[in-house]
C-alpha atoms as a printed R data frame, in Angstrom:
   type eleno elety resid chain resno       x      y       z
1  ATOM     1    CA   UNK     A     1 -14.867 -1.252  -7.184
2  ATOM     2    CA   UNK     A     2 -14.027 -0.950  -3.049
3  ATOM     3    CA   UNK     A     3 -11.817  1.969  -2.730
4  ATOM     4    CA   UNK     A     4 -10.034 -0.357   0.018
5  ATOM     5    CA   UNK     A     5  -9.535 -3.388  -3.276
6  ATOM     6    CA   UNK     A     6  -7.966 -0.416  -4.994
7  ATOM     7    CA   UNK     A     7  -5.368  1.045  -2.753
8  ATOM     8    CA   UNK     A     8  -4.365 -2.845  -1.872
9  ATOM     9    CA   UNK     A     9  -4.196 -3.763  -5.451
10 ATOM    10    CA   UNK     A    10  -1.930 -0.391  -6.089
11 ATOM    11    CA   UNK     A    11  -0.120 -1.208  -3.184
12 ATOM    12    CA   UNK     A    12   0.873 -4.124  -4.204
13 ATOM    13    CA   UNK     A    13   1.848 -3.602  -7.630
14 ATOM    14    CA   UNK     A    14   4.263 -0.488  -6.318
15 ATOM    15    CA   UNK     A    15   5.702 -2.932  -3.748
16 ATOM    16    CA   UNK     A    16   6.388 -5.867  -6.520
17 ATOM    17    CA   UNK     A    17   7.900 -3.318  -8.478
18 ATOM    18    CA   UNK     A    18  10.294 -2.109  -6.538
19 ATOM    19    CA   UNK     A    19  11.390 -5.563  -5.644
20 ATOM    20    CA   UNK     A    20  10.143 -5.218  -1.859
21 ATOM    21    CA   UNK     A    21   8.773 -7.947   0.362
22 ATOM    22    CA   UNK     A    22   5.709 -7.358   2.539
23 ATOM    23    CA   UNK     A    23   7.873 -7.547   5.662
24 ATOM    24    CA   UNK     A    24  10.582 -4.342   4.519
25 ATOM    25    CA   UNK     A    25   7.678 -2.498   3.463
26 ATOM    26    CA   UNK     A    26   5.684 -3.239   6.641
27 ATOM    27    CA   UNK     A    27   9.315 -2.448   8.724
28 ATOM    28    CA   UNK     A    28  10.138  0.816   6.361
29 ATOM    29    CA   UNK     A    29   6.306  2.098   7.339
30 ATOM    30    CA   UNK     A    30   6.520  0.857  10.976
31 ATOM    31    CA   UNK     A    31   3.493 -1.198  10.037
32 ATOM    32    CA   UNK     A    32   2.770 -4.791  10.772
33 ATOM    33    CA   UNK     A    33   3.387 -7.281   7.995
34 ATOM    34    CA   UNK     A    34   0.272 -8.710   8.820
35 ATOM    35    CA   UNK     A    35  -1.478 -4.988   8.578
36 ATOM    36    CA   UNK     A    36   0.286 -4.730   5.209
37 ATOM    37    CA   UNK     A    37  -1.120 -7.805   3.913
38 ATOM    38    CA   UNK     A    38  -4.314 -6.901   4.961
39 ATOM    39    CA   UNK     A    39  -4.049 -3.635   3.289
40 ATOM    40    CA   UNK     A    40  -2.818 -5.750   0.101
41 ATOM    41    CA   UNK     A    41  -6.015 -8.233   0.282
42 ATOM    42    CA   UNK     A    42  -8.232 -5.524   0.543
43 ATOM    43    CA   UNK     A    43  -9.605 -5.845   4.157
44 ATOM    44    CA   UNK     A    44  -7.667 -2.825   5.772
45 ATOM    45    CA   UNK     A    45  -8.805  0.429   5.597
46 ATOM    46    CA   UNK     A    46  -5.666  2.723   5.784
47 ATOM    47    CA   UNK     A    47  -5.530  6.679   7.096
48 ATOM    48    CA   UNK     A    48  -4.240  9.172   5.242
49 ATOM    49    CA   UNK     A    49  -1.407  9.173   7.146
50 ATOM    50    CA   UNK     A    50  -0.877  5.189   6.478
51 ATOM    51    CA   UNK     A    51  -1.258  6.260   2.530
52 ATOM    52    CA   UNK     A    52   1.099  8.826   3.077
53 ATOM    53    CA   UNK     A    53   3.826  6.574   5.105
54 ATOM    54    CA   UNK     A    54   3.045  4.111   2.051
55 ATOM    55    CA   UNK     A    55   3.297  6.070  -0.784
56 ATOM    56    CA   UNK     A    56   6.858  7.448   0.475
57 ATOM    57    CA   UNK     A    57   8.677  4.207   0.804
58 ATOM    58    CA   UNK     A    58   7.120  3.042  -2.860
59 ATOM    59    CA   UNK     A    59   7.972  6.366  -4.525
60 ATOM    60    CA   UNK     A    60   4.840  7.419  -5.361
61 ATOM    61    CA   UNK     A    61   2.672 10.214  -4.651
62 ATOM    62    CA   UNK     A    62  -0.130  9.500  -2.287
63 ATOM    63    CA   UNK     A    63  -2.733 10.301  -4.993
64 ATOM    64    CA   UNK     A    64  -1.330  7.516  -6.953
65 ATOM    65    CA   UNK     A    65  -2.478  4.612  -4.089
66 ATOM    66    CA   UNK     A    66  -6.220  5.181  -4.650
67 ATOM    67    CA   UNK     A    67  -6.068  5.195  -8.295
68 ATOM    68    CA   UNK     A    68  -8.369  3.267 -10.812
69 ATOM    69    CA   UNK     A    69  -5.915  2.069 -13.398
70 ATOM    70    CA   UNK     A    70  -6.445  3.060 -17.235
């Protein structure tokens, strides 16, 4: 699977979790909602330092984003 499909997919499920629209997550990382969604459908590649900015606002470590699930 496309490491980029991954992190969106993760993304995503964090993000629904914790009850978050695209828009605050996009405004909490000082992304672009549009970038976020992009990120979500797979098409963005994100830096380590968007994981990072990501994975702080959903809680989770940065390791977790590009994780296959069990």
């Amino acid at each position: 699977m496309d490491i980029k499909a991954v992190v969106g997919r993760n993304v995503r499920r964090y993000r629904e979790q914790k009850s978050i629209s695209q828009e605050e997550l996009a405004f909490d990382t000082d992304l672009h909602r549009t970038y976020v969604n992009g990120i979500e459908r797979g098409v963005r590649n994100p830096t380590v330092l968007i994981v990072g900015k990501l994975a702080v606002v959903l809680g989770v470590e940065p390791r977790k984003l590009p994780e296959l699930e069990d």
